[in-house]
PDB file with one MODEL, atoms N, CA, C and O in Angstrom:
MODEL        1
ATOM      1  N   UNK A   1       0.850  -1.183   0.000  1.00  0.00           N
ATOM      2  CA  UNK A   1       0.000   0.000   0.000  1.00  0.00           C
ATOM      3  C   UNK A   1       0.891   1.240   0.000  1.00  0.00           C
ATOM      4  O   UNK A   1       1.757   1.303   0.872  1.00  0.00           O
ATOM      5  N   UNK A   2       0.770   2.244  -0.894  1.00  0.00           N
ATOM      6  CA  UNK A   2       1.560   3.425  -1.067  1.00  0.00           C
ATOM      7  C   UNK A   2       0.872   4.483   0.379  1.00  0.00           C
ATOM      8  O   UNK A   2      -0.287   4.880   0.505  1.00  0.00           O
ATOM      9  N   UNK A   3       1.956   4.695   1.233  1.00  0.00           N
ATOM     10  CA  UNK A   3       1.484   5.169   2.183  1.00  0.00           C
ATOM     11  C   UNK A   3       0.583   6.092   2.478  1.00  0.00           C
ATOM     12  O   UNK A   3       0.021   5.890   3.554  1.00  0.00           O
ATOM     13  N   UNK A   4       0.223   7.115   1.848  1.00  0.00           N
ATOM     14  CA  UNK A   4      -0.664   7.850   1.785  1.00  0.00           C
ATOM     15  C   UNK A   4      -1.814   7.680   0.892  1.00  0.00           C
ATOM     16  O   UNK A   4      -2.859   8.120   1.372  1.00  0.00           O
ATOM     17  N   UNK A   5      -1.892   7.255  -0.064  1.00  0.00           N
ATOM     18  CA  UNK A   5      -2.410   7.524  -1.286  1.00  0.00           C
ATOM     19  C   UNK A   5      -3.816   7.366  -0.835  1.00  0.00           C
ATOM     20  O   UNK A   5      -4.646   8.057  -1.425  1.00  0.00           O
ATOM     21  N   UNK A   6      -4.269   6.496   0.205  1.00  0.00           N
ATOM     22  CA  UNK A   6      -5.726   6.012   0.755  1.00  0.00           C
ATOM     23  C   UNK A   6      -6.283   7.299   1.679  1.00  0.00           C
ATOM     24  O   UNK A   6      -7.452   7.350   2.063  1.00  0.00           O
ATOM     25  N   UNK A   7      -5.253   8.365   1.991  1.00  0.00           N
ATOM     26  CA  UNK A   7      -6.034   9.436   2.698  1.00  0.00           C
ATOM     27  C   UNK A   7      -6.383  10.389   1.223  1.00  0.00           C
ATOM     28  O   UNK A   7      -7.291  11.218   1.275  1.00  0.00           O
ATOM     29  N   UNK A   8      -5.938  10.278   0.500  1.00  0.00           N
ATOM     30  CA  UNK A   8      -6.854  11.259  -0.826  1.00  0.00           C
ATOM     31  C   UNK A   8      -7.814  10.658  -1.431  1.00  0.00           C
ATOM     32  O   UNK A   8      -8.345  11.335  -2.312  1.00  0.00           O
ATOM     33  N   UNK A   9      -8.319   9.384  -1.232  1.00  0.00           N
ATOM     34  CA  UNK A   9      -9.433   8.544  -1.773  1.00  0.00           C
ATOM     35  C   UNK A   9     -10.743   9.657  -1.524  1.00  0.00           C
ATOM     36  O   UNK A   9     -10.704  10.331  -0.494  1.00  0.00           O
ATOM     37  N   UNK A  10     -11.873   9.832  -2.458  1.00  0.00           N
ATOM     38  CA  UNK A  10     -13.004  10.537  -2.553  1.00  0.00           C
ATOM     39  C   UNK A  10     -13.902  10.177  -1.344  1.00  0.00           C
ATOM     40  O   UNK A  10     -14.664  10.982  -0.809  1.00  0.00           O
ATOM     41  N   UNK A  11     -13.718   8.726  -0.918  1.00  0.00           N
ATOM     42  CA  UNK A  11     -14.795   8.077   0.344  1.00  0.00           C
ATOM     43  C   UNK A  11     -13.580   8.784   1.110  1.00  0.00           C
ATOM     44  O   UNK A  11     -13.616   9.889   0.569  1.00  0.00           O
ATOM     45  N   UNK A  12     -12.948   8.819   1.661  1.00  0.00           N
ATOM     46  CA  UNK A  12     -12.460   9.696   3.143  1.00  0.00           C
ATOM     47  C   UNK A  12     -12.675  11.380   3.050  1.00  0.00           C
ATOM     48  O   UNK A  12     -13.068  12.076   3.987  1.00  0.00           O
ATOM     49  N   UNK A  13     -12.402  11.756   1.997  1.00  0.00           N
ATOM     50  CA  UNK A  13     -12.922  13.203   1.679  1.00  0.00           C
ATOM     51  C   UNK A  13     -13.654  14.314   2.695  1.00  0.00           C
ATOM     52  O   UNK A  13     -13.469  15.529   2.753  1.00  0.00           O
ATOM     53  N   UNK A  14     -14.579  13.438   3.496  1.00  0.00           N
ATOM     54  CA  UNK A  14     -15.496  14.365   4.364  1.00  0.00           C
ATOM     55  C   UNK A  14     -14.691  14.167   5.814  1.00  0.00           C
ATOM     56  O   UNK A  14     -15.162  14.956   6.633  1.00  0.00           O
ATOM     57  N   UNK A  15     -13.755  13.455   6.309  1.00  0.00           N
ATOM     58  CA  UNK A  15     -13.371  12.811   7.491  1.00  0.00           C
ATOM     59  C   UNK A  15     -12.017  13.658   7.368  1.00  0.00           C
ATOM     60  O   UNK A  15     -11.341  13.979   6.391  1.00  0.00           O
ATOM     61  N   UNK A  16     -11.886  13.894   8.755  1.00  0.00           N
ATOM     62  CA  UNK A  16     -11.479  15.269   9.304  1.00  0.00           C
ATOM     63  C   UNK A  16      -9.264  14.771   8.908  1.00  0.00           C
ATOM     64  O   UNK A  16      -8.560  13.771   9.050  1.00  0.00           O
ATOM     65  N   UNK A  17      -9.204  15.198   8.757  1.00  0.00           N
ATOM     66  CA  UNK A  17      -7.730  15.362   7.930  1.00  0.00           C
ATOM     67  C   UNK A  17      -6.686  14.574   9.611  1.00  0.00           C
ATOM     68  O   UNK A  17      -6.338  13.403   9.762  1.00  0.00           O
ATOM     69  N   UNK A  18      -6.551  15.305  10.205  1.00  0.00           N
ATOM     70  CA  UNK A  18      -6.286  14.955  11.658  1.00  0.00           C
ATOM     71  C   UNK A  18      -6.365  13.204  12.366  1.00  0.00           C
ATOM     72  O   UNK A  18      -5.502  12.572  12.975  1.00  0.00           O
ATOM     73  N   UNK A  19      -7.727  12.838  11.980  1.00  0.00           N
ATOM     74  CA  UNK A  19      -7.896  11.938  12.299  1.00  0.00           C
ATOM     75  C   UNK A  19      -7.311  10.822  11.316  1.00  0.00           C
ATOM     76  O   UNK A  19      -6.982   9.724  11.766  1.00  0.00           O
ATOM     77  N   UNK A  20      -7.157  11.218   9.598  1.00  0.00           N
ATOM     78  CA  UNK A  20      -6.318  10.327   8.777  1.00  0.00           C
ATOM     79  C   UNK A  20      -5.154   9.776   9.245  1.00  0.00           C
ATOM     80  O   UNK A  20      -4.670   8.646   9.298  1.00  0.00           O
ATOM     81  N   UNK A  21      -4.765  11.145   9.648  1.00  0.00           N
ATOM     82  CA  UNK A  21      -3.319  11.302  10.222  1.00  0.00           C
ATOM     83  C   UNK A  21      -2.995  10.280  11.416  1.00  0.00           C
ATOM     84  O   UNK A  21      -2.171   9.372  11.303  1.00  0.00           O
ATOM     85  N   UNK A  22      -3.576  10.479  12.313  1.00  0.00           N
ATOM     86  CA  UNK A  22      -3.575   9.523  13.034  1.00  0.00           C
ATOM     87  C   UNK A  22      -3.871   7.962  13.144  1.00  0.00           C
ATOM     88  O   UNK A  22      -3.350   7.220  13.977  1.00  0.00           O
ATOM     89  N   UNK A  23      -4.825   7.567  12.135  1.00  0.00           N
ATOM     90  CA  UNK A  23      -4.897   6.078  11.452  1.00  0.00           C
ATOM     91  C   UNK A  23      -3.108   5.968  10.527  1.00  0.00           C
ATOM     92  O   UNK A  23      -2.270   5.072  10.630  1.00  0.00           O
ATOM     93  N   UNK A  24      -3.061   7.092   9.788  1.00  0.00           N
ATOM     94  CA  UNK A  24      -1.689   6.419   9.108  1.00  0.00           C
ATOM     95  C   UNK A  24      -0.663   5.735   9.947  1.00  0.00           C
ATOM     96  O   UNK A  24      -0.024   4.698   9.774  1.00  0.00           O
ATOM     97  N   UNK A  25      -0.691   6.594  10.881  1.00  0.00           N
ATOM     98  CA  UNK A  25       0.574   6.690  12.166  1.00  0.00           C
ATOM     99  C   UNK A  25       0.452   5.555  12.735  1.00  0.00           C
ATOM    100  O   UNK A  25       1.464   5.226  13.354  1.00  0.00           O
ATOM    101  N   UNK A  26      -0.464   4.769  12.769  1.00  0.00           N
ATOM    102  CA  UNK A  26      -1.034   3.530  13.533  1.00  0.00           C
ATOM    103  C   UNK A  26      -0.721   2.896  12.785  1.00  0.00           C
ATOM    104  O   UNK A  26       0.288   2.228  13.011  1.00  0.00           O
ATOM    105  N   UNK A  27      -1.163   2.806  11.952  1.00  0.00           N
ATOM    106  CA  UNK A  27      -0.789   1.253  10.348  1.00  0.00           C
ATOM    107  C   UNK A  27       0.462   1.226  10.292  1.00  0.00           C
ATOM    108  O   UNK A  27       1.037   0.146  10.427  1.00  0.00           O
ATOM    109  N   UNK A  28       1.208   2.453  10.070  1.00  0.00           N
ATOM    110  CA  UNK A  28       2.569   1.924   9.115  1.00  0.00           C
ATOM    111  C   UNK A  28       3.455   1.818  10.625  1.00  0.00           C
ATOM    112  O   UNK A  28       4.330   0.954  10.572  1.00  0.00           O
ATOM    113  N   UNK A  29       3.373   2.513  11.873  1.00  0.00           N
ATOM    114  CA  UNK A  29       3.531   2.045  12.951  1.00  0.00           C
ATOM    115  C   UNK A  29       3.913   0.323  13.863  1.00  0.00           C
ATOM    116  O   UNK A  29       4.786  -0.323  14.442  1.00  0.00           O
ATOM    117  N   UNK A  30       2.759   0.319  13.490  1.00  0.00           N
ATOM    118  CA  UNK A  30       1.990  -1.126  13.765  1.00  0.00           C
ATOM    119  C   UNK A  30       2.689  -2.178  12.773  1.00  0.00           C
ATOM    120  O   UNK A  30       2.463  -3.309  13.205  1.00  0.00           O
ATOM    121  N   UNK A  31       3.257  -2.204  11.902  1.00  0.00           N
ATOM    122  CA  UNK A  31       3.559  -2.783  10.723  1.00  0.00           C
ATOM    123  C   UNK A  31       4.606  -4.241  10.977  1.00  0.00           C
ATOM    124  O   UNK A  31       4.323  -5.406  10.697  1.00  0.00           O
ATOM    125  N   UNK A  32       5.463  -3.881  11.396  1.00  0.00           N
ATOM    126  CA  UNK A  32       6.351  -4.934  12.350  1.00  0.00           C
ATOM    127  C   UNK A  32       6.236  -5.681  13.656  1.00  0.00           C
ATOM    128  O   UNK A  32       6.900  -6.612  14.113  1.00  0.00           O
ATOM    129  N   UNK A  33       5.266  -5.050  14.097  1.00  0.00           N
ATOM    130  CA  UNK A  33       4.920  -5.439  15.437  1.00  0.00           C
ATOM    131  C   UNK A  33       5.051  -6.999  15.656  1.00  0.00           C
ATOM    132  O   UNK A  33       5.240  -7.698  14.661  1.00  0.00           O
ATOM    133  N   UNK A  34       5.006  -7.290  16.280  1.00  0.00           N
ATOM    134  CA  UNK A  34       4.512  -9.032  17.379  1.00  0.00           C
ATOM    135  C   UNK A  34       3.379  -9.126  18.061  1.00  0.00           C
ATOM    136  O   UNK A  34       3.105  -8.264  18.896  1.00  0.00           O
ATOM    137  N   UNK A  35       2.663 -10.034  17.850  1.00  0.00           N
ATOM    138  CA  UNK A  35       1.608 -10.249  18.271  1.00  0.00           C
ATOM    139  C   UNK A  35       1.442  -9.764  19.807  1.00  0.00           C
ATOM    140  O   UNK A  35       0.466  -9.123  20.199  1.00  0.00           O
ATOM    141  N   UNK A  36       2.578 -10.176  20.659  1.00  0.00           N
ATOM    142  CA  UNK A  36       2.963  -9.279  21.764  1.00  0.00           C
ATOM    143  C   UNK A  36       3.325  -7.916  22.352  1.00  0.00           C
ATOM    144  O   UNK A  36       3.375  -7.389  23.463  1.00  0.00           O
ATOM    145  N   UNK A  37       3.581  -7.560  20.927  1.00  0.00           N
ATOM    146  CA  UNK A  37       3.924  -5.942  20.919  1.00  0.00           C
ATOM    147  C   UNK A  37       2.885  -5.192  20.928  1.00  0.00           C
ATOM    148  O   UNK A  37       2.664  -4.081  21.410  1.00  0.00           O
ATOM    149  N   UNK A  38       2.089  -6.141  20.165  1.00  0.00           N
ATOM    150  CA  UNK A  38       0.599  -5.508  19.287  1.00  0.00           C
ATOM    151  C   UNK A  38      -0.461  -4.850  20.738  1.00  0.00           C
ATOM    152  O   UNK A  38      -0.940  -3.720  20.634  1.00  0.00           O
ATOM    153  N   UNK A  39      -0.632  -5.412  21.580  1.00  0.00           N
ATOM    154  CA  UNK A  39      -1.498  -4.693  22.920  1.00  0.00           C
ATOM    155  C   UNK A  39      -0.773  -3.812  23.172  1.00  0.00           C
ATOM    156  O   UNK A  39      -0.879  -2.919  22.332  1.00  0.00           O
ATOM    157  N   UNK A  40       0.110  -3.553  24.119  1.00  0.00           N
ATOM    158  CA  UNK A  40       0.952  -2.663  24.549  1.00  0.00           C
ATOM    159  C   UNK A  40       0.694  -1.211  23.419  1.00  0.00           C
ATOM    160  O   UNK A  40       0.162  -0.156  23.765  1.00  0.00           O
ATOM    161  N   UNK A  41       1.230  -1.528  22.039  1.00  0.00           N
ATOM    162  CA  UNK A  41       1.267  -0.368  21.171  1.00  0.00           C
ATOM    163  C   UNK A  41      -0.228   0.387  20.889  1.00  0.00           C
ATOM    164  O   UNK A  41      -0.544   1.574  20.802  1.00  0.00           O
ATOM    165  N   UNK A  42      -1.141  -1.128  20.770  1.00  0.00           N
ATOM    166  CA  UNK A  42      -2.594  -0.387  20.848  1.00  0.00           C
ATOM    167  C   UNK A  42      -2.891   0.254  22.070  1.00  0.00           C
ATOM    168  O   UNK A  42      -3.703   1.159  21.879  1.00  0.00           O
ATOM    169  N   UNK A  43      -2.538   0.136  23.296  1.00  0.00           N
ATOM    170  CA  UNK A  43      -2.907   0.711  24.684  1.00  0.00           C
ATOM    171  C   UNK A  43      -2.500   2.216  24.601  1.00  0.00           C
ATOM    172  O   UNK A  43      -3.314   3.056  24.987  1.00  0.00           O
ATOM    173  N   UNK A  44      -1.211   2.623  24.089  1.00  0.00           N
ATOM    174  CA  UNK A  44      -0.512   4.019  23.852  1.00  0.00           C
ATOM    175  C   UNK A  44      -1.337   4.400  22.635  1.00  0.00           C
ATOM    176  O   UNK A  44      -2.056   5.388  22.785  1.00  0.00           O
ATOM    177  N   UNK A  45      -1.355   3.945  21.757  1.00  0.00           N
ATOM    178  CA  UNK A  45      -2.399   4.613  20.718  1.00  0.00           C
ATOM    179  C   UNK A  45      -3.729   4.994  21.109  1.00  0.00           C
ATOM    180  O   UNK A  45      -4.239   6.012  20.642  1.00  0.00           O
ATOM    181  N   UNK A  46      -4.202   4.414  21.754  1.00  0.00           N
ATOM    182  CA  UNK A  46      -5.793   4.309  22.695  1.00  0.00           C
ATOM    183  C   UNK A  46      -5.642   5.575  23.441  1.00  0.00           C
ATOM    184  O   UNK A  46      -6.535   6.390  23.674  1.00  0.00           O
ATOM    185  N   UNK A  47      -4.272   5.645  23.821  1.00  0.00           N
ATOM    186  CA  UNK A  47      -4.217   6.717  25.057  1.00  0.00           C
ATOM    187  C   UNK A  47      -4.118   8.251  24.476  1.00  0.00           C
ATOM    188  O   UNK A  47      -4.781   9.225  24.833  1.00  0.00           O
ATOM    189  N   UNK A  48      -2.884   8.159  23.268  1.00  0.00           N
ATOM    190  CA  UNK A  48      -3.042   9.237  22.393  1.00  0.00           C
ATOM    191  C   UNK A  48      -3.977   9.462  21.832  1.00  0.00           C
ATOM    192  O   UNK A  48      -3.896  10.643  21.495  1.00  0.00           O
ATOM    193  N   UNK A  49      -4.971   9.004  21.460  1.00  0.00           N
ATOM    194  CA  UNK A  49      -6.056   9.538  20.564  1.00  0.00           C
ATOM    195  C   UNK A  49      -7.129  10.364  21.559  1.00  0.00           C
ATOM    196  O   UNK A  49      -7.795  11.365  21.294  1.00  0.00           O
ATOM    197  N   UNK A  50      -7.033   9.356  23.160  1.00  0.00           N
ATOM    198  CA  UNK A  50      -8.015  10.198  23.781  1.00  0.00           C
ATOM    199  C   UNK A  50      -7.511  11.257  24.442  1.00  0.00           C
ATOM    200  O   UNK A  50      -8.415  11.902  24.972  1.00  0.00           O
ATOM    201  N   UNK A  51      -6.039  11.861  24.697  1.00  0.00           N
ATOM    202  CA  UNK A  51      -5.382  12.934  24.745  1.00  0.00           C
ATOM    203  C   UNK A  51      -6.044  13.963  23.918  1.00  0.00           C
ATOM    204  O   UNK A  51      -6.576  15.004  24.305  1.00  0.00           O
ATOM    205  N   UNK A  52      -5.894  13.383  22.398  1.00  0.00           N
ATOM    206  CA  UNK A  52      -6.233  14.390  21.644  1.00  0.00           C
ATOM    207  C   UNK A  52      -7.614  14.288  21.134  1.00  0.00           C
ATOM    208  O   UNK A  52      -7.710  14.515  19.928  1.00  0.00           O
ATOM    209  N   UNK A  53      -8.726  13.998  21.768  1.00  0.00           N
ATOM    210  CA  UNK A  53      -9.887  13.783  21.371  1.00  0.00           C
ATOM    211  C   UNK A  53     -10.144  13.118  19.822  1.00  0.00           C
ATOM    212  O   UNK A  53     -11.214  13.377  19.271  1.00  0.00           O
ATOM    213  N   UNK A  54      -9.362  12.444  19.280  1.00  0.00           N
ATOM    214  CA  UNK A  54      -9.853  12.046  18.316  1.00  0.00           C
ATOM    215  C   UNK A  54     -10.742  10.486  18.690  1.00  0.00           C
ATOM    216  O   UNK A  54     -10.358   9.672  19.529  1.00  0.00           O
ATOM    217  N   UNK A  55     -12.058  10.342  17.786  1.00  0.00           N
ATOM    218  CA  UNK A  55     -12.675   9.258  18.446  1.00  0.00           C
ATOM    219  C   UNK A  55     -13.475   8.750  16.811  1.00  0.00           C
ATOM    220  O   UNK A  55     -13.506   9.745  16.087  1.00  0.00           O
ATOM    221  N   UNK A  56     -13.700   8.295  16.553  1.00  0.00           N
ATOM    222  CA  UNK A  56     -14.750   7.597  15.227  1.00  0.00           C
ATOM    223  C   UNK A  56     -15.522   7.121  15.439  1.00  0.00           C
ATOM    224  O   UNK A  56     -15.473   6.266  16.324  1.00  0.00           O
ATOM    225  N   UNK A  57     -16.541   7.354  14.847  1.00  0.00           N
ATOM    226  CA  UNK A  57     -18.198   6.687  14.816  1.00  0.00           C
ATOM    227  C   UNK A  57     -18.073   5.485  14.182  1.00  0.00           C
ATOM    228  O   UNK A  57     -16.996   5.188  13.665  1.00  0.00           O
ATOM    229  N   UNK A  58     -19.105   4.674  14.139  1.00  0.00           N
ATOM    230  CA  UNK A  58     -19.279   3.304  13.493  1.00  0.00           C
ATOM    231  C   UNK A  58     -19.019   4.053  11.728  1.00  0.00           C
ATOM    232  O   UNK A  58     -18.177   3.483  11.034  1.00  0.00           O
ATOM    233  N   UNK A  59     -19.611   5.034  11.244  1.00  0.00           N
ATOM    234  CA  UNK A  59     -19.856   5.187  10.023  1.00  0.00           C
ATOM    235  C   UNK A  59     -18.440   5.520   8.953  1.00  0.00           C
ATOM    236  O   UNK A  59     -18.148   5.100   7.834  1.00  0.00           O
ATOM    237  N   UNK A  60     -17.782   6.449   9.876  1.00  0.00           N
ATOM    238  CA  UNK A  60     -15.969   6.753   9.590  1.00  0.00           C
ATOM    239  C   UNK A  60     -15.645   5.574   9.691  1.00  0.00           C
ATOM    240  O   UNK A  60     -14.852   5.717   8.760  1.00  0.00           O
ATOM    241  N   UNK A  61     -15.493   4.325  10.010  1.00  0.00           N
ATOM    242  CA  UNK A  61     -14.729   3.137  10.528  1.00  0.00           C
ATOM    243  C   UNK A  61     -14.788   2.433   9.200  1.00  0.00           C
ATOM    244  O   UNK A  61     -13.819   2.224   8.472  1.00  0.00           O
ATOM    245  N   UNK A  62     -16.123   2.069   8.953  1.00  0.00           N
ATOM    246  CA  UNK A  62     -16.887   1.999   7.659  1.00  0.00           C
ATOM    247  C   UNK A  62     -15.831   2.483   6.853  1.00  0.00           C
ATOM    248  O   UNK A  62     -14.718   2.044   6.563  1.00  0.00           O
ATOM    249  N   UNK A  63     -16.614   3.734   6.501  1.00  0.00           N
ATOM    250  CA  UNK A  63     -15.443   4.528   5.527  1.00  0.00           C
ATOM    251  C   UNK A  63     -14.285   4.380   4.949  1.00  0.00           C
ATOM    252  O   UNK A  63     -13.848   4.201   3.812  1.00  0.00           O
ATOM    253  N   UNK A  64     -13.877   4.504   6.066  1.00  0.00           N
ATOM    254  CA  UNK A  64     -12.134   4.313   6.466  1.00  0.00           C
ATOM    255  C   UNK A  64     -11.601   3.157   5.855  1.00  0.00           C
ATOM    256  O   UNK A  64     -10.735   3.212   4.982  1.00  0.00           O
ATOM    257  N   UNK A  65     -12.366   1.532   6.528  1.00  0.00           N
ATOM    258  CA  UNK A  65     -11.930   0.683   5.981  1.00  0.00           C
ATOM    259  C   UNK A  65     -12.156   0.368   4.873  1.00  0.00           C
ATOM    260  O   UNK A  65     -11.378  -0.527   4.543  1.00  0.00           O
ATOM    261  N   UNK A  66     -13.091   0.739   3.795  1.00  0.00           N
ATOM    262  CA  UNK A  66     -13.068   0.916   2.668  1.00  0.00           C
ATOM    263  C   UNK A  66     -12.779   1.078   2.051  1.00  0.00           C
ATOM    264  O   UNK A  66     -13.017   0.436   1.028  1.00  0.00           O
ATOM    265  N   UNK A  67     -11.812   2.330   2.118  1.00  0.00           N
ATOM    266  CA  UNK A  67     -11.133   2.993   1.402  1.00  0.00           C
ATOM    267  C   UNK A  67      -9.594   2.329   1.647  1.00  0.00           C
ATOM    268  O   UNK A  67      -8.759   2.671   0.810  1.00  0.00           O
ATOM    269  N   UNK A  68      -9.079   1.285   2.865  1.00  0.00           N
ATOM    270  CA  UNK A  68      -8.424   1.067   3.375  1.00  0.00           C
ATOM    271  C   UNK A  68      -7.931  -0.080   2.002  1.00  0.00           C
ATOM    272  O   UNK A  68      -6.945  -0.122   1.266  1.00  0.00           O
ATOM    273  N   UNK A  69      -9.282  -0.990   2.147  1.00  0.00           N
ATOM    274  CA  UNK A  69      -9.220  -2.099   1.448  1.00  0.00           C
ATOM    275  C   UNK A  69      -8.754  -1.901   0.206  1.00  0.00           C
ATOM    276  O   UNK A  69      -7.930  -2.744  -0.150  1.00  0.00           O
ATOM    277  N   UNK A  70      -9.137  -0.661  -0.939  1.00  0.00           N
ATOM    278  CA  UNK A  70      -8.925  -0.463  -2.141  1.00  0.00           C
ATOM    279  C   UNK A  70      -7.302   0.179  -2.415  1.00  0.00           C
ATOM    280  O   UNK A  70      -6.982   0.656  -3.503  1.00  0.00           O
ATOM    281  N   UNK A  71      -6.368   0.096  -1.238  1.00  0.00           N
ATOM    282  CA  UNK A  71      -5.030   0.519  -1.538  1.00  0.00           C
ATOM    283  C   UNK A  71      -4.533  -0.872  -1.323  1.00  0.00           C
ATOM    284  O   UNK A  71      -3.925  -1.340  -2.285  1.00  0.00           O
ATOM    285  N   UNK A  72      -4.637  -1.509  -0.446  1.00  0.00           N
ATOM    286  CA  UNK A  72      -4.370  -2.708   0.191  1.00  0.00           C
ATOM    287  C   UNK A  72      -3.929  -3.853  -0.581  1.00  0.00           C
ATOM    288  O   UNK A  72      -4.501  -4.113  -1.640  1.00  0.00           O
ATOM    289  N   UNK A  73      -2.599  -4.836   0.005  1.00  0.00           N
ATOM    290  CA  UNK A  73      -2.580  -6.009  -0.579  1.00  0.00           C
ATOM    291  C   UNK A  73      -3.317  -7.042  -0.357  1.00  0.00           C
ATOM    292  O   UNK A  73      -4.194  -6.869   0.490  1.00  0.00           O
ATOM    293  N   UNK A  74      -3.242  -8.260  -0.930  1.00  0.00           N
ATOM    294  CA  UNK A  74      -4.714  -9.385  -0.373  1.00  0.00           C
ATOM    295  C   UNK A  74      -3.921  -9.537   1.391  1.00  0.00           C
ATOM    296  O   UNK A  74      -4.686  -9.344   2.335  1.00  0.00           O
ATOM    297  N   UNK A  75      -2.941  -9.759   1.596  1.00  0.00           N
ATOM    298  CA  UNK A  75      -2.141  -9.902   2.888  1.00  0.00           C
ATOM    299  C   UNK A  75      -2.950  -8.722   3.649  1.00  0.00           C
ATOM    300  O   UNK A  75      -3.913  -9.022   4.355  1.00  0.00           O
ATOM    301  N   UNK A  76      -2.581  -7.504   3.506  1.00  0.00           N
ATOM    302  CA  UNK A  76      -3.227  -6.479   4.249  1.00  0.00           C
ATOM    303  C   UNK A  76      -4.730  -6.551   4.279  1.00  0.00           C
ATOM    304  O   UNK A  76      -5.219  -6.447   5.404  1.00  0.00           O
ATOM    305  N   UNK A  77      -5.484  -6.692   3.366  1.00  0.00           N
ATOM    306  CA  UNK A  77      -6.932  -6.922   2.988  1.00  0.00           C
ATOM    307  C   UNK A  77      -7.271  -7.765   4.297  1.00  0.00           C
ATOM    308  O   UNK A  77      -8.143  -7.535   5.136  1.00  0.00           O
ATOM    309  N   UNK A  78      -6.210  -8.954   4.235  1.00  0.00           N
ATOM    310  CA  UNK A  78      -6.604 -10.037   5.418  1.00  0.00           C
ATOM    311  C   UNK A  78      -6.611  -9.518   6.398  1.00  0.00           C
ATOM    312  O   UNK A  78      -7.724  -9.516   6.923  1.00  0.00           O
ATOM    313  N   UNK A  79      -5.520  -8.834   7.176  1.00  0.00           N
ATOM    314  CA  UNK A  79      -5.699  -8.414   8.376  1.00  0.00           C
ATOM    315  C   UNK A  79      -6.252  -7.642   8.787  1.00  0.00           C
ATOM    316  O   UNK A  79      -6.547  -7.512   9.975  1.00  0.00           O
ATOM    317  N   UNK A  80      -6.716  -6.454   7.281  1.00  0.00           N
ATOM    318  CA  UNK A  80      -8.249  -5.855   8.370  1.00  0.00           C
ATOM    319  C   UNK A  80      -9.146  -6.391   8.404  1.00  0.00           C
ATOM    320  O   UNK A  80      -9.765  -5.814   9.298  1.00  0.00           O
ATOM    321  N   UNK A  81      -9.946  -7.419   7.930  1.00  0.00           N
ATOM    322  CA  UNK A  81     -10.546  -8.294   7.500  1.00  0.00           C
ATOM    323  C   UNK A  81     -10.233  -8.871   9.480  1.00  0.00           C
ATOM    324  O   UNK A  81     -10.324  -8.344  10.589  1.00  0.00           O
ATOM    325  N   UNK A  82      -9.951  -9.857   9.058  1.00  0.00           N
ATOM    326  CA  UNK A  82      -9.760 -10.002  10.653  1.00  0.00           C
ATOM    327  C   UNK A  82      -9.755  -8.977  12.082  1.00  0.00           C
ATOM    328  O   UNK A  82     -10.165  -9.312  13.193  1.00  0.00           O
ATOM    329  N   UNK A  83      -9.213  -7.750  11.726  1.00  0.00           N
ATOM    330  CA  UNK A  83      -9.532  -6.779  12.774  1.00  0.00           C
ATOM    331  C   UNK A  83     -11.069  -6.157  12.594  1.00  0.00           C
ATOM    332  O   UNK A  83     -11.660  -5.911  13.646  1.00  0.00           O
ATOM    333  N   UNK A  84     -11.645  -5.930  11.551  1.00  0.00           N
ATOM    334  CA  UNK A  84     -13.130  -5.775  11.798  1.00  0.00           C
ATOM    335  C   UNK A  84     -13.864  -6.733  12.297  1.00  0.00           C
ATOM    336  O   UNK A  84     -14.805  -6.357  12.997  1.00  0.00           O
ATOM    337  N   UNK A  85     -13.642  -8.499  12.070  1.00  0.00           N
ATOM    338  CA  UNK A  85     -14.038  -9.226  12.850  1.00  0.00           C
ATOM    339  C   UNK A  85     -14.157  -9.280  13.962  1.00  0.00           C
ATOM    340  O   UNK A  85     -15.203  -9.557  14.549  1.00  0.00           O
ATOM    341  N   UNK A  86     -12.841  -8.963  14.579  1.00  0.00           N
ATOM    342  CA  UNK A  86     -12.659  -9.035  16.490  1.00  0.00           C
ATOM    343  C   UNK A  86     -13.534  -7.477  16.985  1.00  0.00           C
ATOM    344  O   UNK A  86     -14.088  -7.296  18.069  1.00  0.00           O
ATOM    345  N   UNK A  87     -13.455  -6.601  15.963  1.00  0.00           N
ATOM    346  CA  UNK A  87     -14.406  -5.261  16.744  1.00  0.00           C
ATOM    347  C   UNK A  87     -15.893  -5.981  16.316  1.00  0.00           C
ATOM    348  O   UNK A  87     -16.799  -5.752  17.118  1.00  0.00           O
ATOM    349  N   UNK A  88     -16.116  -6.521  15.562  1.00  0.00           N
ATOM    350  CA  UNK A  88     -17.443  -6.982  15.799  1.00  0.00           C
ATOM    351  C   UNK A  88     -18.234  -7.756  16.984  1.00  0.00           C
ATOM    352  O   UNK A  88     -19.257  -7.501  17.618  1.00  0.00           O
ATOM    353  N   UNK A  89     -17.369  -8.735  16.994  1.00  0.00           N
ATOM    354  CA  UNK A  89     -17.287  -9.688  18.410  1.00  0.00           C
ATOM    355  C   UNK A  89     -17.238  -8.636  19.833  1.00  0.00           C
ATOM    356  O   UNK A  89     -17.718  -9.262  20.778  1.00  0.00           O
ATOM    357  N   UNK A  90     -16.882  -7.495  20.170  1.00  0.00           N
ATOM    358  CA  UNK A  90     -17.173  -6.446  20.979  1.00  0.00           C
ATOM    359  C   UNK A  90     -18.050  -5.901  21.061  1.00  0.00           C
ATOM    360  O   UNK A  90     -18.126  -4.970  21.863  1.00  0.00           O
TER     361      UNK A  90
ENDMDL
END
């Protein structure tokens, strides 16, 4: 996935620039991680976002991953694919 190219997609368009920013920072972040690393890094991300009030509705998430999917390799495809699963199960 070309790192940015999914925050100029027409479906993110209305979703606040800030908050892109902060999904990028998470993905390409997140990228190497260990399955063990992976809580810990989400707990500080969790924490920064509510520092800075950023928060998403069900409908941005939507969005988001949508637009997520159409930059995405089938590898990446999979793992959000699987992470919308486990937020479903919540």
């Amino acid at each position: 996935m070309n790192q940015n190219e999914w925050m100029n997609d027409p479906l993110v368009a209305n979703i606040d620039k800030a908050k892109l920013q902060f999904l990028q920072t998470l993905v390409f972040e997140s990228r190497n991680l260990t399955k063990e690393q992976m809580l810990p890094f989400l707990m500080s991300v969790a924490q920064k976002g509510k520092a800075s009030n950023i928060s998403f509705d069900d409908k941005e998430i939507e969005t988001i991953v949508e637009a997520l999917r159409k930059y995405s390799s089938p590898e990446e495809v999979d793992k959000i694919n699987k992470l919308m699963a486990m937020k479903k199960k919540h």
